[in-house]
N, CA, C and O of each residue as an XYZ file, in Angstrom:
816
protein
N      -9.056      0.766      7.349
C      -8.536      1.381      6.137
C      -9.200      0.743      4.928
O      -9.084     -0.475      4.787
N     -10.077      1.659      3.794
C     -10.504      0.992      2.889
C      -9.430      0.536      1.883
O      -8.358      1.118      1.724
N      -9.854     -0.635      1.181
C      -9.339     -1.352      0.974
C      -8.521     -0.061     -0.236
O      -7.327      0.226     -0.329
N      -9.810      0.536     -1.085
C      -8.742      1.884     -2.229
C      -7.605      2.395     -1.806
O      -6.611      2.561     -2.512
N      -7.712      2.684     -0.547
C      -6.639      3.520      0.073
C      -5.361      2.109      0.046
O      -4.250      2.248     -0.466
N      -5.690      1.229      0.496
C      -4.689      0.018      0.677
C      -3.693      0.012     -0.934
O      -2.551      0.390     -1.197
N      -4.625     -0.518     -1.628
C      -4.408     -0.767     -2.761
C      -3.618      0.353     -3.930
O      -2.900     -0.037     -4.850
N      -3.939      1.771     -3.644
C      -3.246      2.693     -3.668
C      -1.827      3.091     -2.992
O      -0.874      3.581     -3.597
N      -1.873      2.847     -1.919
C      -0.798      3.052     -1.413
C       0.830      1.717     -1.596
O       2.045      1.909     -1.564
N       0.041      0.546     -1.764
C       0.463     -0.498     -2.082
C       1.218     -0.166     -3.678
O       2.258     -0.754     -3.974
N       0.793      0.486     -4.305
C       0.880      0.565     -5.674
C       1.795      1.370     -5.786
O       2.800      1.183     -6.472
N       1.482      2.646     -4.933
C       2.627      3.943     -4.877
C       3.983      3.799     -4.165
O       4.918      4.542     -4.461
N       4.107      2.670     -3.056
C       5.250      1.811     -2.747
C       5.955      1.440     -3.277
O       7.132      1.798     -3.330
N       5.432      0.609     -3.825
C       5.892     -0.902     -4.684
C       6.829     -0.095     -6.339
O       7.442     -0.866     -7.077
N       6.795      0.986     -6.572
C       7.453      1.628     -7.605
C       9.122      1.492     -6.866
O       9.301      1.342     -5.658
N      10.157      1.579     -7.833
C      11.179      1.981     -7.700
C      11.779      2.902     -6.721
O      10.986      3.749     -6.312
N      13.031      2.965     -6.212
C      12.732      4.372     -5.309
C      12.635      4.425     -3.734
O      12.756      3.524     -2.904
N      12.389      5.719     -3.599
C      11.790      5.855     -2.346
C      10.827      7.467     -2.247
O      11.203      8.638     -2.299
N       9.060      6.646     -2.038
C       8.494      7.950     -2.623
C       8.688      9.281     -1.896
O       8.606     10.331     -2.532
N       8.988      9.270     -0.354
C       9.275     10.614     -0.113
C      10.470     10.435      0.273
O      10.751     11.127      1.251
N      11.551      9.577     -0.220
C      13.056     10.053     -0.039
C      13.614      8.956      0.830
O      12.971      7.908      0.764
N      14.554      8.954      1.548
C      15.436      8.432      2.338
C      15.723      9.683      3.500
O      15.450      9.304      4.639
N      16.175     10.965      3.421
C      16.286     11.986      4.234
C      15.255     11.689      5.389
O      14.250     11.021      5.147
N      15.483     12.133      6.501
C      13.952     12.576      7.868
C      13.450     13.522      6.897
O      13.970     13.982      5.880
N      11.993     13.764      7.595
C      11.203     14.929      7.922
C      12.054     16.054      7.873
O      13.077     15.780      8.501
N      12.091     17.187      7.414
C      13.130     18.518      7.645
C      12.399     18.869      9.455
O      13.067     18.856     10.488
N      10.948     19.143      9.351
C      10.907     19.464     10.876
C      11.453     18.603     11.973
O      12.221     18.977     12.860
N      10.940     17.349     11.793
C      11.482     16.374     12.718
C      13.025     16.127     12.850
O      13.558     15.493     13.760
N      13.556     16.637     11.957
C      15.231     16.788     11.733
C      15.961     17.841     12.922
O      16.935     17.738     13.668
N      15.010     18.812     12.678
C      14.824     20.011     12.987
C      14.500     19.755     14.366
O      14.429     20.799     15.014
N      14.296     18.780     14.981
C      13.656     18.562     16.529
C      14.586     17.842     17.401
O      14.388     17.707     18.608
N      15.932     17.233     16.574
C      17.095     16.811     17.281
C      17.447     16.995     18.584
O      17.557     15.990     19.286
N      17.611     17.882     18.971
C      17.926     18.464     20.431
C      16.890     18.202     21.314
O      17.167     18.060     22.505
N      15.390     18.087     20.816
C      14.749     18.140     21.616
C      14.371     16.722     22.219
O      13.707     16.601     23.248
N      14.876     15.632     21.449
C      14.629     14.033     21.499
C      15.835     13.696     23.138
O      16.868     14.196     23.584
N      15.273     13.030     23.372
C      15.499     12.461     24.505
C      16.939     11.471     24.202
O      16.919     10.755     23.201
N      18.035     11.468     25.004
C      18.596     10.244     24.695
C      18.940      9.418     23.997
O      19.749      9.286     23.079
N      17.886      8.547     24.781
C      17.538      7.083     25.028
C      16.026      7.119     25.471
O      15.432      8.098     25.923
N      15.316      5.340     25.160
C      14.468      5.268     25.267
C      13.530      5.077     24.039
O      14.005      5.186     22.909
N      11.707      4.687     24.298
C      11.618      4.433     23.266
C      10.791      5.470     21.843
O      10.476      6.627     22.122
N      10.588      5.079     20.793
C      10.168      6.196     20.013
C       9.020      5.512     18.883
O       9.416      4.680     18.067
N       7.861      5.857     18.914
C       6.982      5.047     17.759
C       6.891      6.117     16.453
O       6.751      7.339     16.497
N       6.983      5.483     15.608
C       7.050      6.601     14.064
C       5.566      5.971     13.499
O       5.540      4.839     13.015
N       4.299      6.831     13.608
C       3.131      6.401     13.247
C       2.938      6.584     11.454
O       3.657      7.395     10.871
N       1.954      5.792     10.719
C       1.892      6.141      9.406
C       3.765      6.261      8.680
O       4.110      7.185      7.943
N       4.667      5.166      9.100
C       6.247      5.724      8.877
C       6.235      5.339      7.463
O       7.289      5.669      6.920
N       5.519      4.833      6.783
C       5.682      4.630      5.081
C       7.135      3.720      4.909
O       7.397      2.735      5.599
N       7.735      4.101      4.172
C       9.125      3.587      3.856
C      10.504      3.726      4.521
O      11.629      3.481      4.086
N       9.958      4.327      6.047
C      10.954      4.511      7.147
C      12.390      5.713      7.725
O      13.296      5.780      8.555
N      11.828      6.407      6.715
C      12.978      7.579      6.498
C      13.175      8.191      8.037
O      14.258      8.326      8.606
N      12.121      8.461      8.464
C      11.697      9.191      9.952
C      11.750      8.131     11.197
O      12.264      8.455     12.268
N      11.160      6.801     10.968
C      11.687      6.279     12.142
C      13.245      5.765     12.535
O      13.711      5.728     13.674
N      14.083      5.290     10.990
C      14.826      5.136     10.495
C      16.022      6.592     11.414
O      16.917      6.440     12.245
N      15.537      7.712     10.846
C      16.520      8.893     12.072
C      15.780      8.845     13.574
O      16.018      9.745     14.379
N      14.900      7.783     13.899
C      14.999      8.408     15.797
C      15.759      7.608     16.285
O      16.255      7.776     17.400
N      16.101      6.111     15.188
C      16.999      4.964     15.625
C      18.813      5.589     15.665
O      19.742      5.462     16.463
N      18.647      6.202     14.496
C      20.059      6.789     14.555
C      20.142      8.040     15.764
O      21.092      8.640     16.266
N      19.051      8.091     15.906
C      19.366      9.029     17.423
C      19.192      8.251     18.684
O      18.797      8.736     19.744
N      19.482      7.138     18.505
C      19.722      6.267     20.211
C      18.389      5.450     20.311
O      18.280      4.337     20.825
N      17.417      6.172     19.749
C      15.939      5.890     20.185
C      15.559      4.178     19.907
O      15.996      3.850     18.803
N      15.004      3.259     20.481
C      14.477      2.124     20.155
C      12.757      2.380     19.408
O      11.697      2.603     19.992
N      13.001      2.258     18.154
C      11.621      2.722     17.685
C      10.888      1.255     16.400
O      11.138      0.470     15.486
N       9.647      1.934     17.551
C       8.589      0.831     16.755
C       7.623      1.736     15.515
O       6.911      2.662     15.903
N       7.670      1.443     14.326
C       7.669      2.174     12.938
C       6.505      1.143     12.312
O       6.653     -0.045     12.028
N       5.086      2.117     12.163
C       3.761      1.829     12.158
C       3.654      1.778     10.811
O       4.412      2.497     10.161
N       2.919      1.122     10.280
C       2.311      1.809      8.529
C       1.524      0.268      8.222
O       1.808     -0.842      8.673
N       0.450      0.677      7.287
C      -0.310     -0.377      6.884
C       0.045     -0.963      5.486
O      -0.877     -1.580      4.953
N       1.041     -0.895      4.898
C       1.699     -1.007      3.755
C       3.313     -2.055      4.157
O       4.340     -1.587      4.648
N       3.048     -3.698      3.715
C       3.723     -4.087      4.083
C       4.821     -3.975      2.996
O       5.928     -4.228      3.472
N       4.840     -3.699      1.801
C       6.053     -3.262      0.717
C       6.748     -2.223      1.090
O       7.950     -2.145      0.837
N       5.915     -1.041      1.910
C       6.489      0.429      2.563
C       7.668     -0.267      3.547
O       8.864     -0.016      3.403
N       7.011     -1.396      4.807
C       8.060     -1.386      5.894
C       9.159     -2.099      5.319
O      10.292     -1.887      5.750
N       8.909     -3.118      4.175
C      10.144     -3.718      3.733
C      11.289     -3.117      3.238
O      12.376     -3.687      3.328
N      11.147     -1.869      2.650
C      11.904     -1.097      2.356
C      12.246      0.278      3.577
O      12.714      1.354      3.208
N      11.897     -0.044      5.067
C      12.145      0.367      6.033
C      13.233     -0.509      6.370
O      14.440     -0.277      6.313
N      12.847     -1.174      6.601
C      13.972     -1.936      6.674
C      15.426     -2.079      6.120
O      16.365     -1.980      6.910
N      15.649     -2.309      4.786
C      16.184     -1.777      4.159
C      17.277     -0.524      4.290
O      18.498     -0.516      4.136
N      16.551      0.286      4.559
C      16.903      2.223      4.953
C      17.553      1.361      6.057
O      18.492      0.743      5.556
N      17.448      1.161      7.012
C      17.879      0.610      8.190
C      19.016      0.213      8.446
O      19.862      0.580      9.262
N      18.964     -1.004      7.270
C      20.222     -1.454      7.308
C      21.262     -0.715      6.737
O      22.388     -0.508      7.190
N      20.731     -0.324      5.642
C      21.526      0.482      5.113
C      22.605      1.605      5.747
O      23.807      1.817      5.583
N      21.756      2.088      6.395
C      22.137      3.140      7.968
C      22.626      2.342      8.955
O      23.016      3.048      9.885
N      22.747      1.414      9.121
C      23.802      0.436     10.162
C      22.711      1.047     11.838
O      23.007      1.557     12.918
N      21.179      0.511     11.026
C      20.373      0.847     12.466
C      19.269     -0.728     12.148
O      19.125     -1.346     11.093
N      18.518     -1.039     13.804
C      17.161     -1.532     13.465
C      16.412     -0.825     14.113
O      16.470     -0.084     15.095
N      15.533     -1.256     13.238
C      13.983     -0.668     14.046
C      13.117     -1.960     13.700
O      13.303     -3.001     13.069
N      12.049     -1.367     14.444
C      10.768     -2.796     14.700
C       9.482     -1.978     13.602
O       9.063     -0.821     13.559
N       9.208     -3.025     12.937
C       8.328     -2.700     12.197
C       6.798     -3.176     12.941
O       7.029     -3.940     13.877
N       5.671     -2.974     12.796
C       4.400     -3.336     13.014
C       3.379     -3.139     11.781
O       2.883     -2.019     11.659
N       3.096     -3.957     11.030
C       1.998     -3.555      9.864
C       0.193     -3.747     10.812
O      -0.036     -4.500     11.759
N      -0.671     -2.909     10.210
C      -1.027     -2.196     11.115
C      -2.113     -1.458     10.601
O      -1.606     -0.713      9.762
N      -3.624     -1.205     10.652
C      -4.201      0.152     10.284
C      -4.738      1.319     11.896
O      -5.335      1.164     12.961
N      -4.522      1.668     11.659
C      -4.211      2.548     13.504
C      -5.305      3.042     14.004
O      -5.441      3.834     14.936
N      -6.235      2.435     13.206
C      -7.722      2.662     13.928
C      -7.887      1.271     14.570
O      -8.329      1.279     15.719
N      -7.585     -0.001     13.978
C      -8.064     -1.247     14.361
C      -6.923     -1.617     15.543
O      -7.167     -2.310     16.531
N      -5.680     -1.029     15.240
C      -4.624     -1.275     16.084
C      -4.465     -1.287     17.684
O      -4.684     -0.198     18.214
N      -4.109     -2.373     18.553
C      -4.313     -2.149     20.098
C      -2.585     -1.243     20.181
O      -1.432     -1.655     20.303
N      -3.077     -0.158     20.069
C      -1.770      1.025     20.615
C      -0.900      0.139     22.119
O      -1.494     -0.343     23.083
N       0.349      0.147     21.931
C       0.847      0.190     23.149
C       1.212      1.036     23.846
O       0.712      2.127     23.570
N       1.959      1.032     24.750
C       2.152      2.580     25.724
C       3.385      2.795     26.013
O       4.166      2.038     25.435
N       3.880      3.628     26.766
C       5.254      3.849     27.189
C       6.300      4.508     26.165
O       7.507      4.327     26.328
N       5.832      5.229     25.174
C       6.641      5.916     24.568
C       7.013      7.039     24.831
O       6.249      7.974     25.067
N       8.670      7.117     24.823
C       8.824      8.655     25.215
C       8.837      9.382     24.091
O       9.537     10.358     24.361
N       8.425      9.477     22.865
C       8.563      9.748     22.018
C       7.370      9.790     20.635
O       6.989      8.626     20.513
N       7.072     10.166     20.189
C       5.847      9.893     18.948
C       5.804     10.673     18.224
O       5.392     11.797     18.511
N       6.298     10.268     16.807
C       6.120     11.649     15.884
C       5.309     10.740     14.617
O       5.196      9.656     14.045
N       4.895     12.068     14.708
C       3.505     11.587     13.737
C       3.428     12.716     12.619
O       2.629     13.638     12.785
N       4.228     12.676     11.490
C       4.437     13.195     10.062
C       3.750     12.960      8.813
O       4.063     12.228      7.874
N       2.766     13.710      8.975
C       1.899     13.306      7.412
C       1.238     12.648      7.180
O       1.157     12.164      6.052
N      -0.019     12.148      8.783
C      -0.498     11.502      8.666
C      -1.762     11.794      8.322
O      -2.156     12.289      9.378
N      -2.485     11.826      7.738
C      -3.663     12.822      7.257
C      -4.514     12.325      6.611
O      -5.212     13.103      5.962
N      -4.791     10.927      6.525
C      -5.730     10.591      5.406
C      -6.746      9.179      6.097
O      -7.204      8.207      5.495
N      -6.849      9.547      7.550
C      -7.929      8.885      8.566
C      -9.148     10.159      8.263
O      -9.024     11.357      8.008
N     -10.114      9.438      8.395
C     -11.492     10.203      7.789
C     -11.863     10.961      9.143
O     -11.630     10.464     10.245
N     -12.458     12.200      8.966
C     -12.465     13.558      9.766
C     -12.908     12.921     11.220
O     -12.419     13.255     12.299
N     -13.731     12.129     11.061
C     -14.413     11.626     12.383
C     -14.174     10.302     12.562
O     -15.054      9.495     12.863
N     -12.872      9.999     12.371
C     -12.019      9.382     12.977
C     -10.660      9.849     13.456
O      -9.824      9.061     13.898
N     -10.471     11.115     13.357
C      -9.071     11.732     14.242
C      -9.131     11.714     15.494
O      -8.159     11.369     16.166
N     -10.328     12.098     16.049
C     -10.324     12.178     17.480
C     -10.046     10.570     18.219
O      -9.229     10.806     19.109
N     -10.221      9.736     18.230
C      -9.835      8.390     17.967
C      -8.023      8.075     17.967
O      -7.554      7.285     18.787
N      -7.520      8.482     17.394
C      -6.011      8.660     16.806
C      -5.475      9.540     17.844
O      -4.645      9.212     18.691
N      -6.137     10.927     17.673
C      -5.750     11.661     18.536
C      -5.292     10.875     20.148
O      -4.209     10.554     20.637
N      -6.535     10.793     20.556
C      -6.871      9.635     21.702
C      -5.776      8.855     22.188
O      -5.074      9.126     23.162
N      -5.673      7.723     21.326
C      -4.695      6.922     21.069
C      -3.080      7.758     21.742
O      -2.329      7.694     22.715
N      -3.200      8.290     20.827
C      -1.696      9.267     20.718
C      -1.172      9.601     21.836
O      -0.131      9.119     22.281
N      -1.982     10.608     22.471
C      -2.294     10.614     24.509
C      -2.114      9.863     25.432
O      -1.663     10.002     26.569
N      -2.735      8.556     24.523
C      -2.164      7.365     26.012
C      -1.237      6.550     25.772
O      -0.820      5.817     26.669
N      -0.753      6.516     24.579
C       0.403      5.783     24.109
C       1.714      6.316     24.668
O       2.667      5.538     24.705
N       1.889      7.821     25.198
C       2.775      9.037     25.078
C       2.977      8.257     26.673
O       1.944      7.815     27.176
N       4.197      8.106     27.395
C       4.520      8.286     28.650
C       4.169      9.586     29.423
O       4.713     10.492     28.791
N       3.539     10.084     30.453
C       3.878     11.568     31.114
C       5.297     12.158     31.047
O       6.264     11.471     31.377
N       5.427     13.419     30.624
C       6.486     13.724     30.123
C       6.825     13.827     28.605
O       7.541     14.762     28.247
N       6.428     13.063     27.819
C       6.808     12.365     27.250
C       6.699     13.246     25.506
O       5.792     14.078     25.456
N       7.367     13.115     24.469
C       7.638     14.465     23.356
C       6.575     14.085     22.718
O       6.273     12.898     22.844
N       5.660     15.002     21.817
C       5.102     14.706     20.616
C       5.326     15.658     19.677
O       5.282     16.856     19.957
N       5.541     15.285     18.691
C       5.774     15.851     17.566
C       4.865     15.553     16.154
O       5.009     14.502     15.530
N       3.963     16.557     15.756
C       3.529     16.221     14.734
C       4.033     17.621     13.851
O       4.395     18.696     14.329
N       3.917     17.184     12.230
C       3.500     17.712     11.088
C       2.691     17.822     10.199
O       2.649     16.734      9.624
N       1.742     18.799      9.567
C       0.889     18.092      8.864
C       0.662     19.432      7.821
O       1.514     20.297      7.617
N      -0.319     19.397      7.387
C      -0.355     20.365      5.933
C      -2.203     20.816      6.967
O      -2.926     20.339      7.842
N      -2.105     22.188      5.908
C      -3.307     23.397      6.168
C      -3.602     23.559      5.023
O      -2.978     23.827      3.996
N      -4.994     23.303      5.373
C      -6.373     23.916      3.972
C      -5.291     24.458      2.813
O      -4.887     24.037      1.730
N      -5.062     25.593      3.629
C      -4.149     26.355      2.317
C      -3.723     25.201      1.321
O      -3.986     25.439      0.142
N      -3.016     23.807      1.635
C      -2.210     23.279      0.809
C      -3.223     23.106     -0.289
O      -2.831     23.171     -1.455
N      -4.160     22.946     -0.090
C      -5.148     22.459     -1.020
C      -4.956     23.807     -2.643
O      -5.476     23.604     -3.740
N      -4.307     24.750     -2.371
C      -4.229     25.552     -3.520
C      -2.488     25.409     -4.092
O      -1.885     25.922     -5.035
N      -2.121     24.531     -3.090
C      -0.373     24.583     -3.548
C      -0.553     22.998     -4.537
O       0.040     22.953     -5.615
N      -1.275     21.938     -4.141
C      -1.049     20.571     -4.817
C       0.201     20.251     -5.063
O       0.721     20.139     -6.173
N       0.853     20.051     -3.674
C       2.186     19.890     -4.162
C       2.452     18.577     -2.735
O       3.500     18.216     -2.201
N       1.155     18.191     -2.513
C       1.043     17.052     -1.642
C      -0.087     16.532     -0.264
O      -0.751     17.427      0.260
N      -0.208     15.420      0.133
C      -1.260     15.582      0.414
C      -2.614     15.184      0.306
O      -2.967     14.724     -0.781
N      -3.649     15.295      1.453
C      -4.903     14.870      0.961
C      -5.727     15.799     -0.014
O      -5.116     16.867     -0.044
N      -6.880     15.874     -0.853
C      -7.193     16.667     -1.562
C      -8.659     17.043     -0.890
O      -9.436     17.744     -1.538
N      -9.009     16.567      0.403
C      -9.852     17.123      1.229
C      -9.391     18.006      2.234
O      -8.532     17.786      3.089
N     -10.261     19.341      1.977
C      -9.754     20.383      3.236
C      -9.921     19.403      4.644
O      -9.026     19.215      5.468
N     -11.481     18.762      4.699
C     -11.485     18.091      6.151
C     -10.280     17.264      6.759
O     -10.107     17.092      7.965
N      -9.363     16.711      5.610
C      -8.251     15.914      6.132
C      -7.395     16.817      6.828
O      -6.942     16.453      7.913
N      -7.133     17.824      6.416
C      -6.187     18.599      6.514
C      -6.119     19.337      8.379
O      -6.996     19.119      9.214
N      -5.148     19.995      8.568
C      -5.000     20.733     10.094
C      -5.221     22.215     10.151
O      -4.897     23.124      9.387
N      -5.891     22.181     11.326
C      -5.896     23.903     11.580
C      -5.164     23.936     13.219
O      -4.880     22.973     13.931
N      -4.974     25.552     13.516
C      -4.509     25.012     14.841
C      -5.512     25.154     15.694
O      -5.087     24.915     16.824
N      -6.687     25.439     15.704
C      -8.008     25.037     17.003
C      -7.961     23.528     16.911
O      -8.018     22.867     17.948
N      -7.850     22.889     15.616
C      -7.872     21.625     15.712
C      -6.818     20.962     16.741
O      -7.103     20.310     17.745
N      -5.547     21.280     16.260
C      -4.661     20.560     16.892
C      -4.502     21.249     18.784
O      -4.045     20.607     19.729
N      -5.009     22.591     18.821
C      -5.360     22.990     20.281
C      -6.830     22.390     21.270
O      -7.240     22.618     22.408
N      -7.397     21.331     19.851
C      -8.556     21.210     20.866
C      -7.951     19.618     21.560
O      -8.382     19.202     22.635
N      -6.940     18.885     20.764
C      -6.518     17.682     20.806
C      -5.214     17.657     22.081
O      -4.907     16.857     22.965
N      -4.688     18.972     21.621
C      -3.615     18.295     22.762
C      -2.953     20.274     23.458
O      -1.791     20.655     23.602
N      -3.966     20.874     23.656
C      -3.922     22.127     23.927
C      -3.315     22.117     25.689
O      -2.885     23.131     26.240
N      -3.407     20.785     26.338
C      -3.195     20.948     28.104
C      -1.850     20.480     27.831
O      -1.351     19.907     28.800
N      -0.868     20.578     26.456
C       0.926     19.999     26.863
C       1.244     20.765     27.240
O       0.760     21.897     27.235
N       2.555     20.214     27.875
C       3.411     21.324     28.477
C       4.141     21.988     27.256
O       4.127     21.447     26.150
N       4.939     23.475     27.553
C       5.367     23.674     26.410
C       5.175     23.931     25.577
O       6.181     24.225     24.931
N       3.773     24.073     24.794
C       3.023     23.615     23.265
C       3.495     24.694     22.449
O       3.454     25.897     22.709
N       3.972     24.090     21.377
C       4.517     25.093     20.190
C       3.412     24.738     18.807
O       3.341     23.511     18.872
N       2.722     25.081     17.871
C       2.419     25.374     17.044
C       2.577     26.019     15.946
O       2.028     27.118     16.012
N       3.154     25.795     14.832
C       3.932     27.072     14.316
C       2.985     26.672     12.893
O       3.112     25.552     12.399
N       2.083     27.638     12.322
C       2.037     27.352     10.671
C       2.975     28.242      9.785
O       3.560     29.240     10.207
N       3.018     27.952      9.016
C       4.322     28.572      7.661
C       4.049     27.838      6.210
O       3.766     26.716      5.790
N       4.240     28.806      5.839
C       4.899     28.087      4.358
C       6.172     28.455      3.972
O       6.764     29.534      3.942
N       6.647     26.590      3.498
C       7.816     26.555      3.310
C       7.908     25.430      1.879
O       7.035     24.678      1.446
N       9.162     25.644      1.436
C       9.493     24.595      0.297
C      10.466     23.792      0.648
O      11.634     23.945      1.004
N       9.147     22.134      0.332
C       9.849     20.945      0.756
C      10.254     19.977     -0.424
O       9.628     19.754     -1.460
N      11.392     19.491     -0.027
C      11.853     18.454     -0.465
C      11.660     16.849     -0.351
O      12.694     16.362      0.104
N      10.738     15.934     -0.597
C      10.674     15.173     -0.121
C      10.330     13.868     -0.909
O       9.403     13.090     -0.685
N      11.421     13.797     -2.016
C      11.198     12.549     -2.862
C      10.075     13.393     -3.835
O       9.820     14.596     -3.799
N       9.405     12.179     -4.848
C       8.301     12.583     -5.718
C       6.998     13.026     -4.622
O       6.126     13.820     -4.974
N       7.014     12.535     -3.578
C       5.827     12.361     -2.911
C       5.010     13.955     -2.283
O       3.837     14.165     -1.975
N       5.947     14.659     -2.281
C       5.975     15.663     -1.371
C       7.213     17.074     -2.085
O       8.433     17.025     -1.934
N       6.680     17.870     -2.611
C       7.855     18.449     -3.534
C       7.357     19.820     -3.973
O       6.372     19.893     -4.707
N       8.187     21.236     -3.428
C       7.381     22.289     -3.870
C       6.932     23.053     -2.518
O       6.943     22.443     -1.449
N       6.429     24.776     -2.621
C       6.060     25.146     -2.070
C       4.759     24.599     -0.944
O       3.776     24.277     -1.610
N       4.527     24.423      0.562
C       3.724     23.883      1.026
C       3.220     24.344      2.794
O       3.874     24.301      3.836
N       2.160     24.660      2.593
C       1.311     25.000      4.192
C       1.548     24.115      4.887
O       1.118     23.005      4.574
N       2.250     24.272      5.974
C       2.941     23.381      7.061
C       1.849     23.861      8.320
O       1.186     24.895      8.393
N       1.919     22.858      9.145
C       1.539     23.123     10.602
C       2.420     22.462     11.609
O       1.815     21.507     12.097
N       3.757     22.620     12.165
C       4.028     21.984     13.093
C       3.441     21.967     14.889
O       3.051     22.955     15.511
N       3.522     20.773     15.326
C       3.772     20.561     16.668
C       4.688     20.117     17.465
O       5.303     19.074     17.242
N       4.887     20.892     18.527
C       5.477     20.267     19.130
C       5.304     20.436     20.759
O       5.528     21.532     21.273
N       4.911     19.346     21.518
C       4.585     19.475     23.268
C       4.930     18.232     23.882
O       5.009     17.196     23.221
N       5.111     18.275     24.955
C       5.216     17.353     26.292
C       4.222     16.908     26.963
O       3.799     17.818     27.675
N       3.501     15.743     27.123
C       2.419     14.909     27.881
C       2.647     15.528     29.009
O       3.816     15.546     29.392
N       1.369     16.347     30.025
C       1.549     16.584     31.316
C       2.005     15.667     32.436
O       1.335     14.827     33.037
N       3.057     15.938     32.566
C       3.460     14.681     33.480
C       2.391     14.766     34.919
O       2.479     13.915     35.805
């Protein structure tokens, strides 16, 4: 992670607040039923913990990724606050030795690893996942790039669904849905916005 991006994000933390809220993800909210139990759950890129913060309140034991150590402190925080823990890991998720055995991985808004480094992540993501095992991503489409209402400001960052069918097209199950919808999500994220969800099962 270059250091701009560090230093930026460090900066956009460290404000008052919470930049995309305290609430989950609306999709990942939205995926309740489909979460397992028990067992464990990694929240990749989790920023200030809102999202790993709800897989804990859903039973889940979750380890909550982000390279922003002011972000997890105020994960924490959320946490307690919510009468939950979670495990933090500071972290840039390219350099990171991924562990494995998750039944669980949602990966919300993570979008700002450079184009030819997704497949890498992607990668990662696959073997980290138990067989069986849920993934859930969200992410924004080209389109957003005319909404600016969040986001990278490179189309290449952004998702299409050949993309996300060339990455994890053999799950079981595989749902894909693009839409536009209006999100709520702190200053960070706010306003009409090109969504792409996922959602599939590791071939067991």
């Amino acid at each position: 992670m270059a250091s701009e991006h560090f230093d930026m994000w460090e900066s956009r933390f460290s404000a008052d607040g919470y930049l995309f809220g305290t609430a989950p993800n609306a999709f990942l909210a939205s995926c309740h039923d489909l979460l397992p139990k028990q067992g464990r759950a990694l929240a990749i890129a989790d920023g200030e913990g809102r999202n790993g913060v709800f897989l804990a309140e859903c039973g889940l034991s979750v380890l909550s990724v982000d390279f922003s150590p002011t972000a997890q402190a105020k994960a924490h925080k959320l946490a307690a606050e919510r009468g939950v823990t979670i495990e933090t890991r500071t972290a840039d998720l390219l350099s990171w030795q991924w562990p494995g055995g998750f039944d669980v991985i949602a990966g919300i808004f993570f979008q700002f690893v450079e184009p030819e480094q997704r497949p890498q992540i992607f990668q990662q993501i696959r073997a980290a996942l138990k067989p069986g095992a849920l993934l859930l991503i969200e992410g924004y489409r080209p389109k957003q790039l005319a909404y600016k209402t969040g986001g990278p400001s490179r189309a290449e960052n952004l998702y299409t669904r050949e993309l996300l069918e060339q990455a994890f097209g053999d799950f079981d199950n595989l749902s894909i849905r693009e839409r536009d919808s209006e999100i709520v999500e702190g200053a960070g994220h706010a306003g009409l916005s090109a969504l792409i969800d996922l959602i599939g099962w590791k071939p067991k």
